[in-house]
PLY file of the C-alpha trace (Angstrom):
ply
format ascii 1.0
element vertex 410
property float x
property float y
property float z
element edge 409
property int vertex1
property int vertex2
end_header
35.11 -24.02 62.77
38.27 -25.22 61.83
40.73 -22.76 63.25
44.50 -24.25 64.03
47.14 -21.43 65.31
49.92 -22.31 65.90
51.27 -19.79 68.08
50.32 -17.02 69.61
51.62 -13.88 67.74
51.33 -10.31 68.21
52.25 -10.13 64.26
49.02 -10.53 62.06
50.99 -12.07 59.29
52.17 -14.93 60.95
49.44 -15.24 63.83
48.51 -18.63 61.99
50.02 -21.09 59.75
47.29 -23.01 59.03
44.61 -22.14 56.94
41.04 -21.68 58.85
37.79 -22.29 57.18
34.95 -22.04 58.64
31.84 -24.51 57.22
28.49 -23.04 57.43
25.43 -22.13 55.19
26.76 -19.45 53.41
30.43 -20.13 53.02
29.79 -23.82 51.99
27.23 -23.07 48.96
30.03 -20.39 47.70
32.68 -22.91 48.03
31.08 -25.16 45.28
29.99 -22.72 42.83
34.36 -22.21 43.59
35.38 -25.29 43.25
33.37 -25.75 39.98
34.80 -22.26 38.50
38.70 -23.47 39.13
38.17 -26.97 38.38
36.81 -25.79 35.24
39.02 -23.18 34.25
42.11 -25.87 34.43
40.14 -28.13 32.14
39.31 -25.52 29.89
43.23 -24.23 30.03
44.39 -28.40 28.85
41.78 -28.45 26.32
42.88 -25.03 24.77
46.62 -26.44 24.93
46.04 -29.54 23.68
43.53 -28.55 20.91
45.15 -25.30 19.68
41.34 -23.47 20.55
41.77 -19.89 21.81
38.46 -19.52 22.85
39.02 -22.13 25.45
41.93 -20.22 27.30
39.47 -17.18 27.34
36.49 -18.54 28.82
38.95 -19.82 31.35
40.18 -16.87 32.59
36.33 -15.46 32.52
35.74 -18.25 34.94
38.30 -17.53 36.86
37.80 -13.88 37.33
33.93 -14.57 38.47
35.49 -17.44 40.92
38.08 -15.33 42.43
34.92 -13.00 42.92
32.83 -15.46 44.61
35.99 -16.37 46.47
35.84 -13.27 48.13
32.62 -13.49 50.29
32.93 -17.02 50.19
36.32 -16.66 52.48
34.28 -13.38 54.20
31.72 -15.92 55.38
34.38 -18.21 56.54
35.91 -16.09 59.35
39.10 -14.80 57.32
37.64 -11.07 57.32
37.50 -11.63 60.91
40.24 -13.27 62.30
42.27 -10.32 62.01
45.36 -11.76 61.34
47.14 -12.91 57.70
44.20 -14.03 56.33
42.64 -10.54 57.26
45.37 -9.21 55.37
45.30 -10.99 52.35
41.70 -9.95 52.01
42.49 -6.45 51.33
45.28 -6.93 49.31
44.34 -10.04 46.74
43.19 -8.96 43.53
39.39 -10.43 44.28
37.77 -7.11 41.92
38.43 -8.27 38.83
35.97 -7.69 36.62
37.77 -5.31 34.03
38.98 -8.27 32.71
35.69 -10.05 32.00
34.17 -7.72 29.18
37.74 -8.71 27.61
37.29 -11.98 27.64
33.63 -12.56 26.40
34.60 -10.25 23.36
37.86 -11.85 22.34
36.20 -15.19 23.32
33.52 -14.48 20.62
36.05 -13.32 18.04
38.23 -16.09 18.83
34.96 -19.01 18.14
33.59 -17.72 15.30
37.33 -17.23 13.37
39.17 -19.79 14.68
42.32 -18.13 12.72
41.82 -15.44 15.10
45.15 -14.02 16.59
45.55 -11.10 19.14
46.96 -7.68 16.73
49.05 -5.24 18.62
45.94 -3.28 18.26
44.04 -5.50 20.30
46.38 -4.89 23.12
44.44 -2.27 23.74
41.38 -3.53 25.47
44.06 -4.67 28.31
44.93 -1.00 29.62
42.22 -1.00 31.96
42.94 -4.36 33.70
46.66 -3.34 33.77
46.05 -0.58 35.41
44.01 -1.63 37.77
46.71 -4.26 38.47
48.99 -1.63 38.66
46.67 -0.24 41.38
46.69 -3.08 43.76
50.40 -3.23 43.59
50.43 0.50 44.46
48.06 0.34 47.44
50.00 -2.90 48.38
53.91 -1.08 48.38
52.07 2.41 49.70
50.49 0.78 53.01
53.50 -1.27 53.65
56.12 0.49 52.79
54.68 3.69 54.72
52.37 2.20 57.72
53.66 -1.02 58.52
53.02 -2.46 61.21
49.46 -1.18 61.33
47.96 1.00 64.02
45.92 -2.16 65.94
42.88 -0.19 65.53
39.49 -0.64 64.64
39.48 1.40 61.83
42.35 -0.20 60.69
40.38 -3.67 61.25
42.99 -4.27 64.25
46.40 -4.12 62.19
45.78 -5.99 59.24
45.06 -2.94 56.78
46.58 0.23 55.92
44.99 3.74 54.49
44.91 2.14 50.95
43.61 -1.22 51.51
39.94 -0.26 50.11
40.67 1.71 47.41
40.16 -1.00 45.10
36.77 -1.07 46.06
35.57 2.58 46.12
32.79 3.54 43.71
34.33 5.18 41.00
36.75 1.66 40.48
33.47 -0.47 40.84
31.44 1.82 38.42
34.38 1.65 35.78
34.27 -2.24 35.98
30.75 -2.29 35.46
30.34 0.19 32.24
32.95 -2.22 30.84
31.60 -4.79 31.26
28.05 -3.84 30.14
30.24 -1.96 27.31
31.93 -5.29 26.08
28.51 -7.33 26.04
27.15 -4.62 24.24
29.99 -4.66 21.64
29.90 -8.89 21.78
25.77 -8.96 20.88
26.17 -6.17 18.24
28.81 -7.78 16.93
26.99 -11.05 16.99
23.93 -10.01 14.74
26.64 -8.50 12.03
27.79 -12.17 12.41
23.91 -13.71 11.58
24.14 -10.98 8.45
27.15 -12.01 7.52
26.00 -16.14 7.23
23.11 -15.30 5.11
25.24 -12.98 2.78
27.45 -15.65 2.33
26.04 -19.22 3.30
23.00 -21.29 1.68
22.99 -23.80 4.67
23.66 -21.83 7.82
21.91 -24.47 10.95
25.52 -26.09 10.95
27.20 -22.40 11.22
24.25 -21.32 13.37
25.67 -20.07 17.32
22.75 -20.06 18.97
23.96 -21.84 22.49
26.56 -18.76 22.05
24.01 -16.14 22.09
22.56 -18.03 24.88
25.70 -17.80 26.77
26.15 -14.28 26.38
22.17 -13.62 27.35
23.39 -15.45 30.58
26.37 -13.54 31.29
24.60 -10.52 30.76
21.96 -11.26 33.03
23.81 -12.76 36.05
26.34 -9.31 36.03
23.15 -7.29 35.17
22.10 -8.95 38.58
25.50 -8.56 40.61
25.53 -4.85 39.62
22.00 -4.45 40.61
23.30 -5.92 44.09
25.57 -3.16 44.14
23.37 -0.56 43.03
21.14 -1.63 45.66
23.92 -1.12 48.74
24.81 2.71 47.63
20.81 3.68 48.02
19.93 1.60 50.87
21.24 1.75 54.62
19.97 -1.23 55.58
21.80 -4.31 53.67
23.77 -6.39 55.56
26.46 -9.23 54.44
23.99 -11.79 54.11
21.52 -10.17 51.41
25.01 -9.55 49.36
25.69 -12.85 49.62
22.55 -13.51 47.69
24.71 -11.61 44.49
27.47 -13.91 45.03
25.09 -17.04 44.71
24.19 -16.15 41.37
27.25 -15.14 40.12
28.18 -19.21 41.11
25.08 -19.87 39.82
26.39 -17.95 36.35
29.54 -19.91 36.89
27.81 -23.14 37.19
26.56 -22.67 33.85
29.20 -20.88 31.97
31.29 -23.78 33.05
28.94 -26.75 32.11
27.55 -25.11 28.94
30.78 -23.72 27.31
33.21 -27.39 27.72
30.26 -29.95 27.02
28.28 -27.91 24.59
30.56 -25.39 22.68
30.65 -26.96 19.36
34.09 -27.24 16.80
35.54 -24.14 15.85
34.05 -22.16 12.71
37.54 -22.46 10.30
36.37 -21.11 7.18
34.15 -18.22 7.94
37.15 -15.53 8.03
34.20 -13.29 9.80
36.79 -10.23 11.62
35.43 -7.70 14.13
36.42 -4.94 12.22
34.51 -5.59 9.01
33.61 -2.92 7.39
32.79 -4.30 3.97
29.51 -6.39 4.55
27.23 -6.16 1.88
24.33 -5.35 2.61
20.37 -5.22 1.25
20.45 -1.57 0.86
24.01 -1.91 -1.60
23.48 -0.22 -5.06
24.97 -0.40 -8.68
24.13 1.36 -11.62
20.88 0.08 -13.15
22.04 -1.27 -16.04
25.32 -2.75 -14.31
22.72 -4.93 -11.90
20.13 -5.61 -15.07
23.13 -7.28 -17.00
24.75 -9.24 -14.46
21.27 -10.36 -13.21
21.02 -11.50 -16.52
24.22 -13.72 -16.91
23.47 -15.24 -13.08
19.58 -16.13 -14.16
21.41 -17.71 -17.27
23.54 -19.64 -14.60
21.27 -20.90 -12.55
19.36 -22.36 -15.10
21.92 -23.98 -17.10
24.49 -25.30 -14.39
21.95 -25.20 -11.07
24.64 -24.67 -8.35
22.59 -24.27 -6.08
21.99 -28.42 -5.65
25.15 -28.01 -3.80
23.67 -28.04 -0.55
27.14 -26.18 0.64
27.23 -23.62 -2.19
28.61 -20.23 -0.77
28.59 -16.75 -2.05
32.53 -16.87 -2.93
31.63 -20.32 -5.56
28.86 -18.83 -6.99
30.95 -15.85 -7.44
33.76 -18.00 -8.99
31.51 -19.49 -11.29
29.80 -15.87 -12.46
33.46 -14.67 -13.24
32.90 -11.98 -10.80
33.97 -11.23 -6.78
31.64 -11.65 -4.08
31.25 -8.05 -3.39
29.24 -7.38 -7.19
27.80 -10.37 -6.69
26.00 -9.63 -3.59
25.23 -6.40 -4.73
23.54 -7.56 -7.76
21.56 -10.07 -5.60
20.49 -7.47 -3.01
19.52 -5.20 -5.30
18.37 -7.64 -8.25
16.45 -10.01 -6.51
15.97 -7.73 -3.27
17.11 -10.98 -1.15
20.51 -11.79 0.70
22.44 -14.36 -0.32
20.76 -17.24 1.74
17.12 -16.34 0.97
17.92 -16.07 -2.81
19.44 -19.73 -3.24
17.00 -21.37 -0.89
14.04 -20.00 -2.69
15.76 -22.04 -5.84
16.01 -24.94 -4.25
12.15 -24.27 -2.69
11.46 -24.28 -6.93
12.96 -27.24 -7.93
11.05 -29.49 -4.79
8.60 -28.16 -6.45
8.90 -28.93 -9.69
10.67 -32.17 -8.67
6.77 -32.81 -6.73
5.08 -31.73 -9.78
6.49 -34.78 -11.27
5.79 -36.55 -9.09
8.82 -37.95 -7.76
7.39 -38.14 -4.13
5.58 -40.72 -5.17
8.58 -42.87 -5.17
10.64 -40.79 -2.64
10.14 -39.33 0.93
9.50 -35.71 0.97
12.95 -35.06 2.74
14.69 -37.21 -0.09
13.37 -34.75 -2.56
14.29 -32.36 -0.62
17.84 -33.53 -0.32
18.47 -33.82 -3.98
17.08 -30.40 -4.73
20.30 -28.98 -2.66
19.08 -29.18 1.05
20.87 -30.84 3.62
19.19 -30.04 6.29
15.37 -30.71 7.36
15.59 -27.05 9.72
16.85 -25.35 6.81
14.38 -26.81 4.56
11.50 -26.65 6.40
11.98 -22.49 7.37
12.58 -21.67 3.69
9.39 -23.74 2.70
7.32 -21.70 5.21
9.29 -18.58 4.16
8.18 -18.85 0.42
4.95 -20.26 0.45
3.34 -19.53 4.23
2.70 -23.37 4.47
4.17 -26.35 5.25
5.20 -29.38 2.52
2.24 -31.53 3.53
-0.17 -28.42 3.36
1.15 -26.95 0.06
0.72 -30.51 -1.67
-2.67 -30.76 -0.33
-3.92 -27.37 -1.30
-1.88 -26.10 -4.57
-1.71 -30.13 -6.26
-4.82 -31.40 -5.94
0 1
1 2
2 3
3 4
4 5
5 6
6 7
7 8
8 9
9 10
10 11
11 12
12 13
13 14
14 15
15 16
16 17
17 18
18 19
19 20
20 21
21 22
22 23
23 24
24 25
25 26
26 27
27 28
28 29
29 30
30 31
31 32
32 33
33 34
34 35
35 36
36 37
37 38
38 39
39 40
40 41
41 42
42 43
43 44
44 45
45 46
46 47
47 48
48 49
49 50
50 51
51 52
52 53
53 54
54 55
55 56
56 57
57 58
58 59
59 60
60 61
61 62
62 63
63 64
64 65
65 66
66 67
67 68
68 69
69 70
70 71
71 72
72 73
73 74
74 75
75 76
76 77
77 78
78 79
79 80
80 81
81 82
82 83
83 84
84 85
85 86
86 87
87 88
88 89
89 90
90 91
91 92
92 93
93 94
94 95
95 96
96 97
97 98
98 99
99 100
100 101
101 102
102 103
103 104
104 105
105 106
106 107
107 108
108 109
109 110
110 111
111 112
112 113
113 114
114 115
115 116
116 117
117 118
118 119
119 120
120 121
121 122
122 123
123 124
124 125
125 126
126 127
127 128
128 129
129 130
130 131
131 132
132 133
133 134
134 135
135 136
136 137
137 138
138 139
139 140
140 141
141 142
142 143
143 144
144 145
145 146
146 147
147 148
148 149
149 150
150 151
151 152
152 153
153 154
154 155
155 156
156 157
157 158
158 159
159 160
160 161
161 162
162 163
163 164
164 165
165 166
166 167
167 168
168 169
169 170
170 171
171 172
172 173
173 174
174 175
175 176
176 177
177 178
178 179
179 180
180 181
181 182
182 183
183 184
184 185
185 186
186 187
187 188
188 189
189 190
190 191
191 192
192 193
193 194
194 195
195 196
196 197
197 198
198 199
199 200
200 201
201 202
202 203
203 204
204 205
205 206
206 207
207 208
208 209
209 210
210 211
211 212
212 213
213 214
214 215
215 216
216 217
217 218
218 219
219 220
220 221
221 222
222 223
223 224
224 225
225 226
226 227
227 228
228 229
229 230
230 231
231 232
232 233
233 234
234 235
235 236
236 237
237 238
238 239
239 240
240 241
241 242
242 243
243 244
244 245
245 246
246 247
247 248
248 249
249 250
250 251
251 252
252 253
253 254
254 255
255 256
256 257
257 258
258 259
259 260
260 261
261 262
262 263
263 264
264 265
265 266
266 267
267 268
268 269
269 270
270 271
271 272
272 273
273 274
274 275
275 276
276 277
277 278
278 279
279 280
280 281
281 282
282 283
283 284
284 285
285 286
286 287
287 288
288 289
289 290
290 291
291 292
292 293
293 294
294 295
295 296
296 297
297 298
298 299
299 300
300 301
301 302
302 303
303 304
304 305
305 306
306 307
307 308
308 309
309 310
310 311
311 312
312 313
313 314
314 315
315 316
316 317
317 318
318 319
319 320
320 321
321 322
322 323
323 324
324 325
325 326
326 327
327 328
328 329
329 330
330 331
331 332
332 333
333 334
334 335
335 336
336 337
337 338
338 339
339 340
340 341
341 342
342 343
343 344
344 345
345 346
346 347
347 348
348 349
349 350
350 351
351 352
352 353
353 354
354 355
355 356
356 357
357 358
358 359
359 360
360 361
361 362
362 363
363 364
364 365
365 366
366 367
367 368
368 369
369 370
370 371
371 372
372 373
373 374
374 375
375 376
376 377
377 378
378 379
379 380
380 381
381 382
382 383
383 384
384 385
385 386
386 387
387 388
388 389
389 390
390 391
391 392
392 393
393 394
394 395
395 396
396 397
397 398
398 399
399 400
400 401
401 402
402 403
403 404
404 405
405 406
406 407
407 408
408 409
């Protein structure tokens, strides 16, 4: 143990001037999953300044919430709890609970990467009155114990003079059950929110693999479980009288192990920005499949597109979007849609790839992959992407290229 006082003081708060740290099992696995989270969240802060990207900064301060977490039973592990002096202190008055602020910041980060013209509203300001409060809650118990009890009765209930009456009310169940409901509240919001966002790309994108978030939904999935898992943990120690600090330490592994991977996954593999989607949070105007017009208002400008298509084919512009095609009908992308939904009874994606899924095939009938690979054909029939192409093959004619020229041309 590395344990260097200085001097011998009857004072908690200055018994030692040296930090101690004691290196075993337990503290040293938390301490890396630690390091990783802060070394992390700096290099996520320089990238977000240097690159203008919000969702950078956000995922930063998620990573630093779960390390200052970890943190906590880390520096339990490594005598501080015990040593009943500063360091005692400062481990019931830090700010280690601070998981109000980590539904927050997966829901602005999502807003924030899939609109990268996403700025904070005054309105947004409001998802910040819970953490604020609870700040305001450890500066209260903080000024109440000191100002009122100070110097501490060198008791054991009052862990020898290093804690006053206050000290755990940070950590009292109702606190720890309000930071849990939001944060299962704001992944709830973030994965709702995230298949309006998969609507809204096939409403208004022909190609959506480059648009596609996957690894984000991944991310989320993971964040979701790992907390799942934490609260579980705590779950666990109301009901049973028999935990003890090293099966909670077990919670605080995974939650480095969470931080591991949030860390690794969101700077190496979180791809540019999405500029031009405009997608908002509070959208309210999605069209969707179920969107009606009067009969003969659909029949008529079902009639003009049809007439469109076949004279002009946009859709060999492998990065044709709802708003061109509407441009080009004389229309706005609202009628548009509708007329598509309710036309054709296909979104906007399905509808333009099944075109393109005609002309391969009429381009085959020709025979032009006889001269040309089949992903050549398919490129100049408006795909630019062999995913893309080979899902809305399958999704029109339940086969794949090779099979459909074997079966339905010979």
């Amino acid at each position: 143990m590395i344990v260097m006082s200085l001097r011998n003081n009857s004072d908690p708060l200055t018994a030692n001037l040296l930090m101690p740290f004691s290196f075993n099992f337990y503290s040293s696995l938390l301490l890396l999953p630690f390091v990783q989270g802060l070394l992390f969240s700096i290099l996520l802060l320089v990238r977000s300044r240097r690159k203008q990207r919000l969702n950078d900064a956000l995922m930063a301060v998620l990573l630093l919430v779960l390390t200052i977490t970890v943190s906590f039973w880390m520096l339990g592990f490594a005598g501080w709890y015990d040593s009943h002096d500063g360091y005692t202190v400062f481990m019931f008055y830090f700010p280690f609970n601070l998981l109000l602020l980590a539904g927050p910041a997966i829901w602005f980060y999502f807003l924030s990467t899939v609109n990268a013209s996403f700025r904070f509203t005054r309105k947004d300001w409001l998802h910040a009155v819970l953490p604020l409060l609870l700040l305001l809650l450890y500066v209260v118990k903080f000024a109440v114990d000191f100002l009122t009890e100070y110097p501490f009765p060198a008791t054991e209930e009052f862990q020898f003079g290093t804690r006053g009456t206050w000290a755990q009310i940070d950590k009292s169940l109702p606190v720890k059950f309000i930071s849990f409901a939001s944060v299962f509240y704001y992944l709830w919001l973030t994965l709702r929110q995230f298949t309006r966002y998969k609507t809204y790309l096939n409403q208004n994108f022909s190609e959506t693999d480059s648009l596609s978030l996957a690894w984000l939904r991944r991310m989320l999935l993971a964040a979701g479980a790992g907390l799942l898992l934490f609260f579980l943990f705590f779950l666990w120690n109301i009901f049973a009288d028999n935990t003890t600090y090293k099966f909670n330490w077990t919670a605080y592994f995974g939650l480095g192990i969470l931080i591991y991977y949030l860390s690794i996954y969101s700077y190496q593999f979180s791809p540019p920005l999405l500029h031009h989607l405009g997608f908002k949070d509070n959208s309210t105007d999605l069209p969707t499949p179920e969107a009606t017009a009067p009969a003969d208002e659909i029949a008529g400008k079902l009639s003009l597109l049809k007439e469109l298509m076949e004279q002009h084919c946009p859709f060999l512009d492998p990065e044709l979007t709802l708003a061109q095609l509407a441009k080009l009908a004389g229309t706005n992308t609202a009628t548009l849609s509708k007329v598509i939904n309710s036309g054709m009874g296909q979104n906007f994606n399905d509808y333009i790839n099944g075109l393109r899924i005609k002309e391969f095939q009429a381009r085959l009938q020709k025979g032009d992959h006889n001269t040309q690979t089949l992903m050549a054909v398919a490129f100049d029939s408006g795909f630019n992407s062999k995913a893309t192409f080979n899902r809305a093959f399958r999704k029109v004619t339940g086969k794949n290229p090779s099979e459909w020229i074997k079966e339905d041309m010979s």
